[in-house]
N, C-alpha and C positions, 0 to 999 in steps of 0.2 A: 501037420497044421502049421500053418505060415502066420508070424506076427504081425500087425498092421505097425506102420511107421505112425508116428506120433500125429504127424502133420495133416494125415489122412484122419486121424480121428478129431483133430481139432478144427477140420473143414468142415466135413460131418453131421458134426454135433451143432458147429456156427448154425450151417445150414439146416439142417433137422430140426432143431430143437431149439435153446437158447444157452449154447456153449456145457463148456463140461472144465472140471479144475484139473490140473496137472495131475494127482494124486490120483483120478478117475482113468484119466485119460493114459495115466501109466499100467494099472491092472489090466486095462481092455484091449492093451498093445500086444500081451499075449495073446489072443482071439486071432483068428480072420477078420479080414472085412468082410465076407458074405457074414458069418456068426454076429457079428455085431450090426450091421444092417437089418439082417433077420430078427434079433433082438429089438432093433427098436418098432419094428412094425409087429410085433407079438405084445408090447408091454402097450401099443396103443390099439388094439383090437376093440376095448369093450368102451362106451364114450357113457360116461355120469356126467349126466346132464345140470344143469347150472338150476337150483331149487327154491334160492333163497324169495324170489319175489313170488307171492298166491296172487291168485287171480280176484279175491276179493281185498285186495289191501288199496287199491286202488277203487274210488265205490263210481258208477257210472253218474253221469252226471245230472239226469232227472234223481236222482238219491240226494245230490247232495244236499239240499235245502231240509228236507226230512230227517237226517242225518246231524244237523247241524252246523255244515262245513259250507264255509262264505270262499268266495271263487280266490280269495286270497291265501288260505289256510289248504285249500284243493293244490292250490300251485307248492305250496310249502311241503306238502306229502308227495307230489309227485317231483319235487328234487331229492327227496330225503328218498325215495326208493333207487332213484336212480344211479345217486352213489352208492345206496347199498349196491346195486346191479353194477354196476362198475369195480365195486372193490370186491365184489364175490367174484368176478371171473380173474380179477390180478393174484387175489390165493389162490385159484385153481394154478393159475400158471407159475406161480414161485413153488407151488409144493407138489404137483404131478408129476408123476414120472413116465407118462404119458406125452411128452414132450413133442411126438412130432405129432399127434395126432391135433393138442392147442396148438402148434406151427400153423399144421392145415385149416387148422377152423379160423385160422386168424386172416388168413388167404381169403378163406369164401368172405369171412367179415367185410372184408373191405369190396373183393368182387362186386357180392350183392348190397351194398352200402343202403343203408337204412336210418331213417332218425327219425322218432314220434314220441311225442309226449305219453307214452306208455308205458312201463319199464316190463310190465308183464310181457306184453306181447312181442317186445326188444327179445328180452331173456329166450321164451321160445323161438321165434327165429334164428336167436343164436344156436338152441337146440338144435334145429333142424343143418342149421351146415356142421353141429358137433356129428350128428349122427350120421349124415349121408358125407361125411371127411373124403373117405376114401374107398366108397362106393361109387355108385351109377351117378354120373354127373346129370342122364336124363332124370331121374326120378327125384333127385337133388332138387330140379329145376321146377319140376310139378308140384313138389312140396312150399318150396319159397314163394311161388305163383299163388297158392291158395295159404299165404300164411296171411294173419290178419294187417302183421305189420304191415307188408310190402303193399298189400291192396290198400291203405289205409295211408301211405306214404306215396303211393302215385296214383292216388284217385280212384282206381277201378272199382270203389262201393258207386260212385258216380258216374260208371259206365252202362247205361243202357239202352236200347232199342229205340227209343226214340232220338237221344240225344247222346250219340258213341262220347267216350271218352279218350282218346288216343296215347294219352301219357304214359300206361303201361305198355302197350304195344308197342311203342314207339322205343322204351328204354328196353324192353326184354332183348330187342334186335338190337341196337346199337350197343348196349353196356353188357348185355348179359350173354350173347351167342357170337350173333354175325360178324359184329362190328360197323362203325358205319361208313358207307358207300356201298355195301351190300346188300343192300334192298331198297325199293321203292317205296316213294312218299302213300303210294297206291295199296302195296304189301300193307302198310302199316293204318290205313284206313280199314281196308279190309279183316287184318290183324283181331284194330279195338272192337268190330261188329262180332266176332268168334267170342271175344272174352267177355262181351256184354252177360252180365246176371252172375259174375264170379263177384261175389261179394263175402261179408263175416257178422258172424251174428258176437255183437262187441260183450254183453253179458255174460259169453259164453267164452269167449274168446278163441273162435271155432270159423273155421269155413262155413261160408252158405251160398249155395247154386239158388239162384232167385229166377225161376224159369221162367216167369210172367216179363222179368224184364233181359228176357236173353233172344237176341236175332236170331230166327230160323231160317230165315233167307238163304237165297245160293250169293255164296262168294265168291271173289276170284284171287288169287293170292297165291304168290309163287307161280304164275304160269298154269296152276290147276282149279277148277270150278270142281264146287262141293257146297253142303250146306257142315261148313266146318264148324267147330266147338275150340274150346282152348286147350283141351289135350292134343288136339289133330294140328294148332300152329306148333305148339313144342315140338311134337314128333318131328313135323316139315323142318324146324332150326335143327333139329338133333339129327337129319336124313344128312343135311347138309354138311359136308367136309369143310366148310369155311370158317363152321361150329368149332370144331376140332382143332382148327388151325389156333384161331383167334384163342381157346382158353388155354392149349398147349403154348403160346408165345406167355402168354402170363405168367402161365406155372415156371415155365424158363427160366425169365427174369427172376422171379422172385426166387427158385431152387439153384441157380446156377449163376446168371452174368444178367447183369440191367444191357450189354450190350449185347446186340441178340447175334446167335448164329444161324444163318437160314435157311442151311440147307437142312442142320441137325433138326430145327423147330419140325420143321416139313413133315421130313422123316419120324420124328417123335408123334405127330398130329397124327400120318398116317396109324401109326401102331396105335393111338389113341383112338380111331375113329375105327380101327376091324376090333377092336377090344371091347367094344361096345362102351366107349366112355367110362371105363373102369379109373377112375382117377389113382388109386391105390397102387394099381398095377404099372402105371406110366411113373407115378414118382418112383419106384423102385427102378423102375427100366433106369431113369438118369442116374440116382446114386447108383449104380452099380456098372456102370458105363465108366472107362478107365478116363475120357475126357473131365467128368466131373471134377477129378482131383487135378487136374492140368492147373499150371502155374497161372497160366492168364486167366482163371475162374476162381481163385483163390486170394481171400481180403479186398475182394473186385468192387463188393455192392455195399451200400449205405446205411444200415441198419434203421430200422423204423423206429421212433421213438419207442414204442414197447417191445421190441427186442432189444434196445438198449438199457433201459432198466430192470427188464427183468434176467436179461444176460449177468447185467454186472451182480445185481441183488444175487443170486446164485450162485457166482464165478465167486465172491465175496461172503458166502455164508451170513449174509445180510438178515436177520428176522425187526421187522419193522413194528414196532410198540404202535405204532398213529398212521393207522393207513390212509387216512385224507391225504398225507403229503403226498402219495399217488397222485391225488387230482390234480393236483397243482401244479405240480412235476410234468404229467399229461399234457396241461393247457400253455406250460410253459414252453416245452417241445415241441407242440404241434399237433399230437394226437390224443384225443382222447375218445373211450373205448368207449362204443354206440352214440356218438355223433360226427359222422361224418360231415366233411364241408358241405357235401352236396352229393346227387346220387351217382354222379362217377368215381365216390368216394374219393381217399388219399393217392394223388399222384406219387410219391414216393418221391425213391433215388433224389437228386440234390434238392427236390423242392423242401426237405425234411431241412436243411441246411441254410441258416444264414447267420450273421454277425452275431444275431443273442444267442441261437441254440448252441451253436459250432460252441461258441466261448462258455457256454451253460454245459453241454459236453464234457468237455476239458475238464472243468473243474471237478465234477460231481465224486467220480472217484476219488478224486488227494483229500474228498470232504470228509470219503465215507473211511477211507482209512487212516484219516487224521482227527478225526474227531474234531472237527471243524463245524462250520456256520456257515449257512447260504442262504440269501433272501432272492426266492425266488421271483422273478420280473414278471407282470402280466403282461402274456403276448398278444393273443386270441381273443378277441370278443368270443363270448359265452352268451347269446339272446338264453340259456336255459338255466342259468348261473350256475350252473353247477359245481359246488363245492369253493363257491369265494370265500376258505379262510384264509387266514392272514398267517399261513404258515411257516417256521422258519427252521429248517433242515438241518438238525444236530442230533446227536446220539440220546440224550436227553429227553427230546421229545418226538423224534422222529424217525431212531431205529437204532437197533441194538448190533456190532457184531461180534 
């Protein structure tokens, strides 16, 4: 049994997970790399799903006069959950040892980028990319298509028969498969008539196939006439190698280098695309790939605001007394967790980067282990306010180490 060099585990783990301390990273240096690779896809196999928000804590909206709840105090509970939803998935991630499998779900988070004044139907959505991580990126794709969020965030309760809706059709191709310039304005008419009648029944918080308002018509799409449904456009993005290509350039970036290689992407897409979209199985292909650990793919890429605090919290044995400083922390950086800017989600790599964050960066660690003070700047407009307290980041009040 051969020892892994240091440098390799702390690539690794950057990559995988959200870093590992010298003390870790020295025990695991007796292992192999396959042994310790193989470790971390064993401790992420089983995905506990995120529970904290019920589906009646939020009450529907013909309730709320009944109920007692005026459209202002409605607003008041639906922030109060949504930080709850927010600060339940930053403990999953500081105390999981589950590491790259939160890595992965943090991937499709942004992927499939979603924001709706729900936090219930947020949370499940979140579920569905914990569970399908690192499985069938097809069935992945079926599940997020009929979850309440997504249809409820690009219209598709609003898609029927009489009157297509196109917004879903139009992003599943451009953000979610193809990419855009790969299909036609026509693909994607034809698309929203297939997905017409995919709707949710919101008390339920459930898919519902509404067939009275679903086109049965012949369509034409891709080159092929059929009287298609919305399983048969998936399939047709998932037939298509351009599928493959476009999620494998992602996975890239985000696993390996924001600058791409592309001949390697290619090659990875193809094994992608005879694997049956097995996403599990391709991320392992790149970590075990001897280019991964090459010098030019190592301290390459930008950390996203939440692998940065939850790197350092971790790297630092960080246990936080007042997790609101989360939010604010989040909104001061740039990201915060289930509100994406829009549905292309966060660009990443430098756009994470400018004069306030760079310099909010910097300091955050000399803060956390100097027992220091930091008045966090508001950067971001928040339209959902989420979590505007007036927090000021010391040991004190804001974390212990």
């Amino acid at each position: 049994m051969s020892n892994t060099p240091l440098n390799h585990i702390f690539h690794l783990f950057s990559r995988l997970g959200f870093g590992i301390t010298y003390s870790e990273a020295k025990l695991l240096s007796q292992k192999s790399l396959n042994e310790i690779v193989s470790s971390l896809f064993v401790t992420s196999i089983s995905a506990q799903p995120l529970t904290n928000i019920k589906l009646n804590d939020i009450p529907l909206a013909k309730d709320n006069m009944s109920g007692g709840l005026n459209k202002k105090d409605l607003q008041k509970l639906i922030t109060a959950k949504s930080i709850e939803l927010n600060i339940s998935w930053i403990k999953k991630l500081l105390s999981t040892e589950s590491v790259l499998l939160e890595k992965q779900t943090l991937f499709w988070h942004n992927h499939f980028a979603c924001r709706i004044r729900n936090p219930y139907l947020m949370q499940e959505l979140n579920n569905i990319h914990r569970k399908f991580a690192f499985g069938s990126f097809r069935d992945m794709l079926v599940e997020v298509s009929k979850s309440p969020a997504m249809i409820l965030y690009l219209n598709n309760q609003q898609n029927k028969k009489e009157h297509p809706n196109e917004n879903f059709a139009r992003e599943v191709m451009e953000l979610f498969t193809l990419g855009r310039g790969n299909y036609t304005e026509q693909d994607i008419k034809e698309a929203a008539r297939a997905f017409t009648g995919w709707s949710c029944d919101k008390a339920q918080g459930k898919f519902e196939f509404k067939a009275k308002q679903h086109d049965n018509g012949t369509k034409q799409l891709f080159n092929r006439n059929g009287n298609f449904g919305g399983e048969d456009v998936i399939n047709m993005l998932i037939s298509n190698k351009q599928t493959a290509y476009f999620i494998t350039k992602k996975i890239y970036k985000y696993y390996v280098n924001e600058t791409v290689n592309e001949e390697r992407v290619k090659q990875l897409a193809d094994y992608y695309y005879q694997n049956q979209y097995n996403t599990g199985a391709l991320i392992k292909k790149i970590v075990s790939s001897s280019w991964f650990y090459d010098a030019e793919n190592c301290g390459c890429n930008i950390k996203s605001p939440i692998d940065y605090l939850i790197g350092l919290s971790k790297q630092f044995s960080v246990n936080y007394t007042n997790y609101k400083v989360f939010i604010q922390l989040q909104r001061a950086l740039g990201m915060i967790l289930f509100s994406p800017p829009n549905v292309a989600g966060w660009p990443g790599g430098k756009a994470f980067i400018d004069n306030s964050t760079l310099l909010l960066r910097m300091k955050l660690p000399s803060v956390i282990l100097n027992n220091g003070e930091l008045e966090v700047p508001e950067r971001i407009d928040d339209p959902d306010d989420v979590g505007k307290d007036d927090i000021s980041i010391n040991k004190k009040n804001g974390y212990r180490s």
